[in-house]
C-alpha positions as CSV (number, residue, x, y, z in Angstrom):
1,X,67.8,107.4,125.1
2,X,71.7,108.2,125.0
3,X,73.7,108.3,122.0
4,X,76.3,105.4,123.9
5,X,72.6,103.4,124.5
6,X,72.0,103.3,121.0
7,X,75.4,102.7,119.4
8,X,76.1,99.8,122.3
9,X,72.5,98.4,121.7
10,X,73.7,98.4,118.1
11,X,76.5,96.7,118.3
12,X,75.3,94.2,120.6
13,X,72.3,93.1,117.4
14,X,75.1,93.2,115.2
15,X,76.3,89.9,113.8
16,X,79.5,90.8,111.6
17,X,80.2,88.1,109.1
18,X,77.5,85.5,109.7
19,X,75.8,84.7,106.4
20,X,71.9,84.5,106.6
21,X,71.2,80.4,107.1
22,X,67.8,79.1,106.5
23,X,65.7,78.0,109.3
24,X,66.7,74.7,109.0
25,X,70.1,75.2,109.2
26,X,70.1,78.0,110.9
27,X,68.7,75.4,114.3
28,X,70.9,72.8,113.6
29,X,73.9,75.4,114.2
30,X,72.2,77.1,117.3
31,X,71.9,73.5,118.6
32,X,75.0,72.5,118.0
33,X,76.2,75.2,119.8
34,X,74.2,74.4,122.3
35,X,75.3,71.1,123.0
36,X,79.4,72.7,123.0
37,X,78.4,75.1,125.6
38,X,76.4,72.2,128.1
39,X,79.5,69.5,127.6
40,X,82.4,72.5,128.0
41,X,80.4,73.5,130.8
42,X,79.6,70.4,132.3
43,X,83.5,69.7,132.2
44,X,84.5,72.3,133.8
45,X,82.2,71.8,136.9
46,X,82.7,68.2,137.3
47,X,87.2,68.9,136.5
48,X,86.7,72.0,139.4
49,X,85.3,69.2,141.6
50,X,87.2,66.4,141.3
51,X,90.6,67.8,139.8
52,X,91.7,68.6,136.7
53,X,94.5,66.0,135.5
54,X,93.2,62.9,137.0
55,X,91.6,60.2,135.3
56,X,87.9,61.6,135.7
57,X,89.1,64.6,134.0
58,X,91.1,63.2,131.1
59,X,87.2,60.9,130.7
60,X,85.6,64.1,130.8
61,X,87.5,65.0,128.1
62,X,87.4,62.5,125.7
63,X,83.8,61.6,126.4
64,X,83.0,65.2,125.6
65,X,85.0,65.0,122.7
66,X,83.0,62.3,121.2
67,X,79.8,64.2,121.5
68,X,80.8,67.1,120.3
69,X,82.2,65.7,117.0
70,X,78.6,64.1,116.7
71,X,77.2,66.9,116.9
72,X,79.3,68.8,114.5
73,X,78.4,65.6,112.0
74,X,74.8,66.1,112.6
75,X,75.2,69.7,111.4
76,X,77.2,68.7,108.9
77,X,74.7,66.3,107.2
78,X,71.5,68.7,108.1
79,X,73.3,71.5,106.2
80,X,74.2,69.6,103.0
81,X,70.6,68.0,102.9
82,X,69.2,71.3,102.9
83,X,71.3,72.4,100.4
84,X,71.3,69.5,98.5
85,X,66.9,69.8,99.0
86,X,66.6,73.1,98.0
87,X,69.5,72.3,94.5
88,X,67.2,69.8,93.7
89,X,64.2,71.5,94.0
90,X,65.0,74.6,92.4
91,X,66.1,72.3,89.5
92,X,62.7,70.5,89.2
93,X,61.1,73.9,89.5
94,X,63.1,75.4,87.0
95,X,62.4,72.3,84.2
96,X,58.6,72.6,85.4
97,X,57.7,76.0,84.9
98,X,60.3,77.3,82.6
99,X,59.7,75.5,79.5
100,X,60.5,77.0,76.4
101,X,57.2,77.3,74.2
């Protein structure tokens, strides 16, 4: 194996500056993402087909809009119930099994 194969295959698995998420969280962003890719794409096809100013386009737009703001909510609430889960839990673990004797 080259020494260019190995530093690009490294770079490529790198992830700079992306904290490690828990599962949980760590799906609800990957579907999120998700979803922002399928409606930006989806606009672009149906804009390329029927023009890009008119009023299918401006629609497009605004109906994507919408569902990408819920999505970005339902991350938003999946991410602070896991924290708010796993504060709670480590909290009822802690006064459970760390009593002073």
């Amino acid at each position: 194996m080259s020494d260019d194969y190995k530093n690009n295959y490294s770079k490529e698995n790198e992830q700079p500056d992306k904290k490690e998420d828990g599962f949980v969280k760590g799906v609800s962003k990957e579907a999120k993402d998700v979803v922002d890719h399928t409606v930006d794409t989806s606009g672009k096809i149906i804009k390329s087909i029927t023009g890009e100013g008119g009023l299918i386009g401006k629609t497009i737009d605004s109906s994507g809009n919408i569902v990408k703001k819920a999505s970005d909510k339902g991350s938003d609430v999946i991410g602070k119930t896991v924290y708010n889960s796993s504060k709670a839990f480590k909290s009822i673990k802690d006064k459970t099994f760390n009593r002073k004797k």
